[in-house]
Each structure stands twice: as C-alpha cells, then as structure tokens.
VEXDREN-2710 file (C-alpha; in Angstrom, 1 decimal):
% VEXDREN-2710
k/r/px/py/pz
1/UNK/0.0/0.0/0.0
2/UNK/1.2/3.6/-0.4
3/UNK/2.5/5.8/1.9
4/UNK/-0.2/8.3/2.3
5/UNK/1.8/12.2/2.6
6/UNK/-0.3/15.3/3.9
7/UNK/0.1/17.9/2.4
8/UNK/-0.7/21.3/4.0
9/UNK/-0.8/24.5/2.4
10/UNK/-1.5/22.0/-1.1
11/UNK/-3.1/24.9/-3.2
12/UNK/-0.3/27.5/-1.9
13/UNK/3.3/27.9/-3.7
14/UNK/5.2/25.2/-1.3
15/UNK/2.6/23.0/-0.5
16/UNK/1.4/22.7/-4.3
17/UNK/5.0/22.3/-5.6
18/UNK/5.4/19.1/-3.7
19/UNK/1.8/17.7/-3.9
20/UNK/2.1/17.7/-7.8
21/UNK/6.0/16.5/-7.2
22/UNK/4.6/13.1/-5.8
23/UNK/1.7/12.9/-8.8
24/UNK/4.3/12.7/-11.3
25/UNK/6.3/10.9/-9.2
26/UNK/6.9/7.5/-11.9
27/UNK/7.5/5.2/-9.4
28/UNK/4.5/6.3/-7.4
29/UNK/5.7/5.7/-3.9
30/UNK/3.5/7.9/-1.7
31/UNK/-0.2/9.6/-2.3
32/UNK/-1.2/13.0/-1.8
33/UNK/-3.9/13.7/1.0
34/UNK/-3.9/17.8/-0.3
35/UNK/-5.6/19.6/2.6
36/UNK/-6.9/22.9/1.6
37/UNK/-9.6/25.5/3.2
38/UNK/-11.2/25.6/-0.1
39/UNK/-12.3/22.5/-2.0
40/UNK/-13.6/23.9/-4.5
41/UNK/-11.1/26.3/-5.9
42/UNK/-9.8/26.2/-9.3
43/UNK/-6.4/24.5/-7.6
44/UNK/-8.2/22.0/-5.3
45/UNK/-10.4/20.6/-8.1
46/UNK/-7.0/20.3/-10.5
47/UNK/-5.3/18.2/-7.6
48/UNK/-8.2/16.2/-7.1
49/UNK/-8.8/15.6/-10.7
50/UNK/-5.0/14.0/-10.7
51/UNK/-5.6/11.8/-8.3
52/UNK/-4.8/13.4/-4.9
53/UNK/-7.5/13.0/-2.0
54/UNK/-8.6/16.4/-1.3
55/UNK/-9.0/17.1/2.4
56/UNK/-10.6/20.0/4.8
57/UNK/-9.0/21.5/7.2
58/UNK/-7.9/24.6/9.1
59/UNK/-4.7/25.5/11.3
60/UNK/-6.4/27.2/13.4
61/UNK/-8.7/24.1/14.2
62/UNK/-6.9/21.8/16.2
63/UNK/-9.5/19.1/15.3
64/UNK/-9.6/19.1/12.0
65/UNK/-5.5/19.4/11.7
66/UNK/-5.4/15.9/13.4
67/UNK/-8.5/14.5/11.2
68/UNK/-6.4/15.6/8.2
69/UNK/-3.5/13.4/9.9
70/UNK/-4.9/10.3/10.8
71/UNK/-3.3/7.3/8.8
72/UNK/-0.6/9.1/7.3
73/UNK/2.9/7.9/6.9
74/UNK/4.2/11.6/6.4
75/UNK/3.4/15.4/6.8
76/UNK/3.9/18.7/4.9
77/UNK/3.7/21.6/7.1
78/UNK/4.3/25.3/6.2
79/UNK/2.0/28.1/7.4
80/UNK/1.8/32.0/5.5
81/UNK/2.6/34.4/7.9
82/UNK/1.4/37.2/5.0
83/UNK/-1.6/36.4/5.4
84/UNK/-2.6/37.6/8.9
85/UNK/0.9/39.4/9.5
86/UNK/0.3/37.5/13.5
87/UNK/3.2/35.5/14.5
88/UNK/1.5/34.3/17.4
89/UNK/-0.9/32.9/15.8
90/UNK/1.5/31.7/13.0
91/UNK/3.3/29.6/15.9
92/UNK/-0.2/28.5/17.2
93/UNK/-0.8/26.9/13.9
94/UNK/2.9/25.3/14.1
95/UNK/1.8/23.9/17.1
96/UNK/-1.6/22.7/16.3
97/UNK/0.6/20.4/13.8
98/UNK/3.0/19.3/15.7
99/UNK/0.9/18.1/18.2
100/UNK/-1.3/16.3/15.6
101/UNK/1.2/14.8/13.6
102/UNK/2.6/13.4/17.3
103/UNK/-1.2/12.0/17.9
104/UNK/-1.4/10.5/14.9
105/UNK/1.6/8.7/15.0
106/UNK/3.3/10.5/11.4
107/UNK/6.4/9.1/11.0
108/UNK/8.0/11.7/9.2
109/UNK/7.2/15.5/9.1
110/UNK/9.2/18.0/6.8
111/UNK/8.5/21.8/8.8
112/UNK/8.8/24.4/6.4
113/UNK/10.7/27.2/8.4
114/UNK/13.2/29.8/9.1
115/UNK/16.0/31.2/11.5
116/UNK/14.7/32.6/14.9
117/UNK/16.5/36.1/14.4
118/UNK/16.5/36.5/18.4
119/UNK/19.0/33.8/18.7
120/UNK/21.8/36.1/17.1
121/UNK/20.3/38.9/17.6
122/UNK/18.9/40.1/21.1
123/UNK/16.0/42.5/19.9
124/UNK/15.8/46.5/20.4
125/UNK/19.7/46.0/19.9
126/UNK/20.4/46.6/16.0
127/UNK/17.4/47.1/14.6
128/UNK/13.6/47.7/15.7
129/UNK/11.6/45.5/18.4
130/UNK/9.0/44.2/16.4
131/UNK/5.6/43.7/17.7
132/UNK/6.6/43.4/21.2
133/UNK/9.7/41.1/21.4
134/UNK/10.4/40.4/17.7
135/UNK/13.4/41.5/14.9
136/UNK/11.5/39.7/12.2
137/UNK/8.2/38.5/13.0
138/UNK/7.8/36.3/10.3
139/UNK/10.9/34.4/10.7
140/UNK/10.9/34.4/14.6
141/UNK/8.0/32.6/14.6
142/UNK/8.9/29.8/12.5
143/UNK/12.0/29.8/14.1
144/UNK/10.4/29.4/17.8
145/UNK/8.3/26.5/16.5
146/UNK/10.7/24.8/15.8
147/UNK/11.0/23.2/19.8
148/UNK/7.4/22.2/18.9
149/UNK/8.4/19.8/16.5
150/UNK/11.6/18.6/18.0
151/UNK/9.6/18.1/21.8
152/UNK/6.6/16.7/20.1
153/UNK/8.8/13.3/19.6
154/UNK/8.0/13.2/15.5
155/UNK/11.0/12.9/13.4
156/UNK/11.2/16.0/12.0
157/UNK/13.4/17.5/9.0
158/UNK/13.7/21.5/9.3
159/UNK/13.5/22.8/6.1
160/UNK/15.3/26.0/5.7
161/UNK/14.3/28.2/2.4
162/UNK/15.3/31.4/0.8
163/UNK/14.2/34.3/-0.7
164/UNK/11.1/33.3/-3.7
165/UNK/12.2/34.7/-6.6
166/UNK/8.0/35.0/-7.8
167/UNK/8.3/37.7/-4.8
168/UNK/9.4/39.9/-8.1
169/UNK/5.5/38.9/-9.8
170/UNK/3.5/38.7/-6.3
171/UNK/5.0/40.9/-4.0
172/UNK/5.3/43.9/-5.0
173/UNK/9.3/43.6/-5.3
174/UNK/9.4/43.9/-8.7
175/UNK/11.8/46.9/-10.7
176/UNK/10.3/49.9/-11.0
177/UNK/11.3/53.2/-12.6
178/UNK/12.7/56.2/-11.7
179/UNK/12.4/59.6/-12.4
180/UNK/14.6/59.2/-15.1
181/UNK/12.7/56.0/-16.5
182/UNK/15.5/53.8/-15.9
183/UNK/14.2/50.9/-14.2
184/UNK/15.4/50.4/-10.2
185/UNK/16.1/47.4/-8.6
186/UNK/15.5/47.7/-4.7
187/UNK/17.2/45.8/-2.6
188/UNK/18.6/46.8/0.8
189/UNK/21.7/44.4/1.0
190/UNK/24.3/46.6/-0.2
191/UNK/26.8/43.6/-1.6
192/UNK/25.8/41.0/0.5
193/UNK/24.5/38.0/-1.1
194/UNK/21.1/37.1/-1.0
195/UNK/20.1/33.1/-1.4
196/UNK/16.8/32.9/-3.5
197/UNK/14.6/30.0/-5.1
198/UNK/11.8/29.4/-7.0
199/UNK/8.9/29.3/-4.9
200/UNK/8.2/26.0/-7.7
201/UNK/11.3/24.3/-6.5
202/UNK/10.3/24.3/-2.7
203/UNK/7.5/21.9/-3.1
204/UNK/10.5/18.9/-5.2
205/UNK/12.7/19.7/-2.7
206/UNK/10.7/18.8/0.0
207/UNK/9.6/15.6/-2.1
208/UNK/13.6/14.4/-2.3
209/UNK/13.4/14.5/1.3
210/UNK/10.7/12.3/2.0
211/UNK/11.7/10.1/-1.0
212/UNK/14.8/9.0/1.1
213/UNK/12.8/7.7/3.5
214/UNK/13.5/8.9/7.1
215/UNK/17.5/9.3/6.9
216/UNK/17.1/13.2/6.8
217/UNK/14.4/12.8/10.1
218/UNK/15.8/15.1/12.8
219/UNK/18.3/17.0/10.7
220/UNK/18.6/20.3/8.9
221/UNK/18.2/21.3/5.2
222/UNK/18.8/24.0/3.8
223/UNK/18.1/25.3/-0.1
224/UNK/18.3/27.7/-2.2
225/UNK/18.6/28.3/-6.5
226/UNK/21.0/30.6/-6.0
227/UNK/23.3/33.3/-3.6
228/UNK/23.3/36.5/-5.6
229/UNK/23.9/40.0/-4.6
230/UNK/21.7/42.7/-5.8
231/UNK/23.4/43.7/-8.9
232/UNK/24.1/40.5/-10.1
233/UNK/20.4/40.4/-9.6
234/UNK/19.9/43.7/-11.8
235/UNK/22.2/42.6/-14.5
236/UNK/20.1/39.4/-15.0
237/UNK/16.8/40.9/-14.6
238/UNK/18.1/43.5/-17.5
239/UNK/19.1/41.0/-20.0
240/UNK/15.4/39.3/-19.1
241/UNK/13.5/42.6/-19.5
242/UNK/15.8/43.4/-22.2
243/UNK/16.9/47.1/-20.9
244/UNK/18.9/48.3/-18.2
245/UNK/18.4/48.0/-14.5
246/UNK/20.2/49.5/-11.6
247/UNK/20.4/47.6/-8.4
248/UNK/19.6/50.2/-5.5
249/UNK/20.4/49.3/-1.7
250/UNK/18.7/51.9/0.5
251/UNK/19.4/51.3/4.2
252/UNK/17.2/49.0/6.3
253/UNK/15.4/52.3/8.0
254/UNK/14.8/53.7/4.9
255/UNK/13.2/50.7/3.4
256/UNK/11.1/50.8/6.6
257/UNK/10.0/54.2/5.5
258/UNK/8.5/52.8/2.5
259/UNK/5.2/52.2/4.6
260/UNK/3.8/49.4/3.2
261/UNK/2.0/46.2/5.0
262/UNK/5.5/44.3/6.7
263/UNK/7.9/47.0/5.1
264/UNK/9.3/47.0/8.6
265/UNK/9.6/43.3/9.1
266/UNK/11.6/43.0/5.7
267/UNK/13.7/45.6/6.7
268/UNK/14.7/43.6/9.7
269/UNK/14.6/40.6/7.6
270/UNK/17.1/42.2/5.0
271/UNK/19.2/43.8/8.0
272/UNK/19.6/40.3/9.3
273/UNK/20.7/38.6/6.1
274/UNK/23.1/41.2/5.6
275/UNK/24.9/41.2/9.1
276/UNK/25.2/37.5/9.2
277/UNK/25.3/37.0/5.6
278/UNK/28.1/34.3/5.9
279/UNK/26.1/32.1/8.2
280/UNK/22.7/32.6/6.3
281/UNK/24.2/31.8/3.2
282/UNK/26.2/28.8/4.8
283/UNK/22.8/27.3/5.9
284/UNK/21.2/27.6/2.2
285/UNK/23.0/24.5/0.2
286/UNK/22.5/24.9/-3.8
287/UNK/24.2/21.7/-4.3
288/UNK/22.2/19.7/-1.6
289/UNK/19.2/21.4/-3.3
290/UNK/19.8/20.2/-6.6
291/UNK/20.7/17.0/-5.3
292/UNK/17.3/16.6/-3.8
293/UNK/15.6/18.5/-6.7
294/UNK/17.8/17.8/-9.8
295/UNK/15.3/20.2/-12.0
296/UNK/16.6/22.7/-9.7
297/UNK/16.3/26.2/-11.6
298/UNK/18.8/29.3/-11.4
299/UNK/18.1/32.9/-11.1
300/UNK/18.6/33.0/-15.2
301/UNK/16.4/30.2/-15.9
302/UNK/13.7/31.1/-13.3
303/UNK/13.5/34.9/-15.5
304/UNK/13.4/32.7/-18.9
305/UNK/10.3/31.2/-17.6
306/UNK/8.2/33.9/-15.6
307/UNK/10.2/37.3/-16.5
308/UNK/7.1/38.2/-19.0
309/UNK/4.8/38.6/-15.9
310/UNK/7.2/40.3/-13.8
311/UNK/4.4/44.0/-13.6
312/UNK/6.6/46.9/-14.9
313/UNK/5.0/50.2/-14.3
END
C-alpha cells in the first residue's frame, strides 16, 4: 500500500510544488492527502482531478488538523505568515501540527521554516523590536516553533528556504522606474549576497526528502537556487526585460520608511541577512538542493520562464 503524505498549504506555492511532485512521481511511492480551506477552488479541483484526496481542514482548528493526519505515513507543514501578518498565531498553527502529527503517530514530518532572528540577535539591539519582542516576525515565529516539532517526539526534518524569486510577480518587489525612467532594482543588501529559489522548486525539494525515506528525520536542510547579490540580480533581470536596471540598496530604516503592509519586518529581515550574511548563506546549500531537486532552476532560468509577468509600471 502507499504511503499516504499530507500535504498542508496543497493549493499555496510550497505546499502545491510538492503535492504535484509526488503525482508525477513515476515510481509512485507515496499519495497526496492535499488539505486545503477551499475544496472547491480552481487548484483543489485540479489536484483532485489527478488523483490526490482532497481534504478540509484549518490551522487554526486543532481538530480538524489531526483529522487531516490520521493514517498518514508523512506530513507537509508550512504556514503563511502574509496572510494575517500574527506571528503568534503563526506559531499556534505550528503547534496545532506538531501536536497532531505526534497524535497521529506520522512518521515523518518536513517543517517548512526559518531562522529565529532572536537567537543572534537580542531585539531592540540593532534594529527595531518588532511587535513586542520580535526583529522579524515572520521568521521568529517559524524559528520558535521549531521546539514544537523537535519536543513533540515526530521525526522531524527543518527545512530552511530562501528568498522566492516570484516575490518579483507577487510581491510587490518587482523593478520599477525612476524619475529618469531607468528601471530600479531595490534591494537593501548593499553587496551581500542574497540566497533565493523558485517558490516552484520548494515543493521537489521537500519531495527528495521524504523520498529518502527517514534518513534526513531530525536534521537540517537548507536550499536555495542561488546566492546573488543585488546587482548580479539587476544585470540578469536587465538581459530578461531586455533594458537596463540599476540595483539600488537603501538602508534598512529607509526601506522601513516605505510604509507598506511588513515593510518593517523586511527591513529587519534584510538587516539580518546582511549582518550575518556568511552564516545565512552557509545554511542555504545549492548543491544539496539540486541534489534533492535535480530540476533545480537558477536565477537566469527562473526569469526565462516567468520574466514576462514580472508587472513593470
């Protein structure tokens, strides 16, 4: 019988990635149980429709996060911090897993997360406090939950990801231009290099992982596509858009300024990849990336496939 794999966040960027990375898996060694809020969206009914059991559930229902458990051999978990901007409740919802996946007996989870910032940096220090007693809410959260998985007794591999390159299509990161209609890059890193993936790539790295069965349970991964620095960024996003763009690195504070929803947490975020830019990079393996995920894309190949909807005002 196959190994039955749940899948949360199934219709999202990471979650999706792996759930259609075990359908076209040809030797067809685990099934998808795809839990989503929403069966009926357009990305549910396609999973479905390939042969994935499509399940219900919520993170923030404790209930139906162990329902969605029950009889599987592995678990998926990632939550989106963007889309309540509440790192408590993101590490509630970390928890809720955890605790499930220990209930249910999983043998195997992979946790989608980041650094806790606090642990290099003590907050209020070098940069902003952050609602509270965060540097950057969004990866202190994940960070924190991390004790969560380890305590809850399920062997657990912490994923560590990068930067998604689509954050240049969804996110508002995109070039834009100046008043001199040369198209900016911004990016406040100054020269430090910045490891980025495909959002795409997340999901088949995360399916290597469980494909080599439970030799990567209580151990660390980290991925990325690529390390680039901001102008290496802007001189391959110029020969993609086909016209120049400069790479711009305003200070952390500055890019604060910027006042839009989490400017502030990205400029911590950015601040902290910069300071400890060795040991963020160090942590993000290309090569053990593209040996789990041998389609692995660069920074070059990701533009030849998605630069045409990168939104250029």
């Amino acid at each position: 019988m196959q190994q039955i794999i749940t899948v949360f966040g199934a219709t999202g960027a990471q979650g999706g990635g792996l759930a259609r990375a075990i359908l076209a898996d040809p030797e067809r060694r685990f099934t998808v149980r795809a839990v989503t809020r929403r069966p009926t969206s357009g990305a549910a009914v396609a999973l479905a429709a390939a042969g994935a059991e499509i399940v219900v559930a919520d993170l923030d229902d404790q209930a139906s996060v162990r329902r969605a458990m029950q009889g599987a051999h592995g678990a998926f978990c990632v939550t989106n911090f963007w889309e309540h901007f509440s790192p408590q409740r993101e590490l509630e919802q970390a928890r809720n897993m955890a605790a499930a996946a220990a209930a249910a007996g999983v043998r195997h989870v992979v946790w989608s997360t980041l650094e806790d910032t606090r642990e290099f940096v003590t907050p209020g220090t070098t940069m902003p406090v952050l609602g509270g007693h965060y540097n950057v809410p969004h990866f202190d959260a994940k960070g924190e939950a991390n004790r969560a998985f380890v305590d809850s007794g399920v062997p657990t591999t912490l994923l560590y990801t990068s930067f998604y390159w689509d954050n240049l299509i969804h996110f508002g990161m995109q070039p834009t231009r100046g008043a001199d209609g040369m198209l900016r890059f911004v990016l406040p890193m100054a020269s430090a290099r910045l490891p980025g993936i495909a959002a795409e790539d997340i999901g088949p790295c995360a399916f290597g992982i469980f494909a080599r069965g439970e030799s990567l349970a209580g151990k660390s991964v980290g991925i990325a596509g690529e390390q680039l620095t901001g102008a290496q960024m802007a001189e391959q996003l110029a020969l993609a858009l086909g016209e120049p763009v400069r790479h711009v690195a305003p200070s952390p504070r500055e890019y604060a300024a910027l006042g839009f929803p989490g400017a502030d947490d990205l400029a911590n975020m950015f601040q902290f990849k910069s300071d400890f830019e060795r040991a963020f990079c160090a942590a993000r393996s290309t090569a053990c990336a593209r040996e789990l995920h041998p389609g692995l894309q660069s920074f070059a190949g990701w533009l030849a496939r998605h630069g045409s909807r990168i939104p250029l005002q």
